[in-house]
C-alpha positions, 0 to 999 in steps of 0.5 A: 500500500505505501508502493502505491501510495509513493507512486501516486505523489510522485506521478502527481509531482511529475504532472506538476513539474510537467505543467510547470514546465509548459507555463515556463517554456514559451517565457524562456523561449522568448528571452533566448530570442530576444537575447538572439535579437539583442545581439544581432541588432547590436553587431549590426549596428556596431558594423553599421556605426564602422561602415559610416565612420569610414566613409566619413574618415575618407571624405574628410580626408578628401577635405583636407586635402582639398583645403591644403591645395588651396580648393576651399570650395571643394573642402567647404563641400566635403565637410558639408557631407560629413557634418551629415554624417553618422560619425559624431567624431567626424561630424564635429571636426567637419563641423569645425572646419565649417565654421573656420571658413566662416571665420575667415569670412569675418562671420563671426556668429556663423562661425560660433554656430558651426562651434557650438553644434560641433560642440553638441555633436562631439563624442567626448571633450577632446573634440568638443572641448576645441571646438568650445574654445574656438567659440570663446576665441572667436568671440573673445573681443565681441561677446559680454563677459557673462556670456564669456564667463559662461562659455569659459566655466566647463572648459576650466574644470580639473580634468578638461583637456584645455584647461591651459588655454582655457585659462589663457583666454579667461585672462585675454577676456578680464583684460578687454574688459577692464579687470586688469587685477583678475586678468593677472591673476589668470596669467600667473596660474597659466606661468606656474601651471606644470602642464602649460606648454613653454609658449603659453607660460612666455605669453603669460609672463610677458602679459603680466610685465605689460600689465605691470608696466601699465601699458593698456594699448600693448596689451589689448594689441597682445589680445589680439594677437591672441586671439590670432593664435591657431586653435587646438589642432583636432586629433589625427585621422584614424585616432579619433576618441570614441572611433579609435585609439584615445588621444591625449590632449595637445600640448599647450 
């Protein structure tokens, strides 16, 4: 009779098992496909995402080029076609390079918008961080100092990898607008900063003798110069942060 009895509990724990299996199965078959389906989408984009990257490597190249053999039309349409495109590393320096031309149109506000969009459109400070202290650059003798303090503020956090002209430009910025004390101060952080390249901490050193001296008309004329200065150049083709091998900001 207990034969009976154990054999009766365990066919109803087998049909148990068995029905609970049956509720489980089209749960678990439906996580493996969309586990399935999450790991196609996923290399199907990653090829895409390269697919379009090296596209826009080659384009802008093409662009470059252009713009060294002095055919600006044809690199002015070259950027144009990948500041379209889905690589945001090389939509932004496109986009740089866009609003350079604009700047050397004298279109200040056309050249500041091309700045901040590739701002926007960078993959991480290195890119967007240029193209932001273009904009201050570019807006250096023109804009309010609160929209300067503004523009300024991000790029002169610890860490962010233009920190030094950041800081330069912050100076530049106070002297134009009177603050000569505030100005200073700028420049002896840029003198004694460890990571400041040898021009910046000449310029720095010279705009606090001028200073010092009280020569105003020198040194709005170093101001200008300065803003003249080139701008942080954009890490080379094929090692671009977020598309490639990580980049180390350019010496100041």
């Amino acid at each position: 009779m207990v034969d009976v009895f154990e054999e009766v509990e365990e066919q109803i724990r087998s049909d148990r098992y068995r029905a609970l299996a049956l509720k489980i199965l089209p749960w678990f078959v439906g996580i493996v496909v969309l586990s399935l389906a999450g790991v196609g989408i996923w290399q199907g984009y990653r090829a895409w995402a390269s697919g379009q990257s090296a596209k826009a490597s080659e384009i802008y190249a093409q662009g470059v080029e252009a713009q060294q053999t002095g055919r600006s039309a044809e690199a002015k349409v070259a950027w144009e076609k990948v500041s379209k495109s889905g690589s945001a590393a090389y939509k932004s320096l496109a986009l740089q390079h866009l609003g350079a031309l604009r700047l050397a149109e004298q279109d200040v506000p056309g050249a500041v918008a091309f700045f901040d969009q590739a701002a926007k459109a960078a993959p991480d400070p290195l890119i967007g961080d240029a193209a932001r202290l273009k904009a201050v650059y570019a807006l250096l003798d023109t804009a309010s100092r609160t929209d300067m303090d503004a523009r300024l503020e991000p790029l002169l956090q610890s860490g962010r990898p233009y920190r030094i002209q950041a800081r330069e430009a912050a100076a530049f910025s106070k002297l134009l607008a009177g603050d000569a004390a505030g100005a200073r101060a700028d420049f002896v952080v840029v003198s004694l900063a460890p990571d400041a390249g040898e021009g910046a901490r000449s310029r720095a050193t010279a705009a606090m003798a001028l200073i010092d001296s009280g020569s105003a008309k020198v040194t709005r004329d170093l101001v200008k110069a300065a803003a003249a200065l080139p701008p942080p150049r954009p890490p080379p083709q094929g090692a671009l942060p977020g598309e490639g091998l990580q980049m180390r900001a350019p010496g100041q």
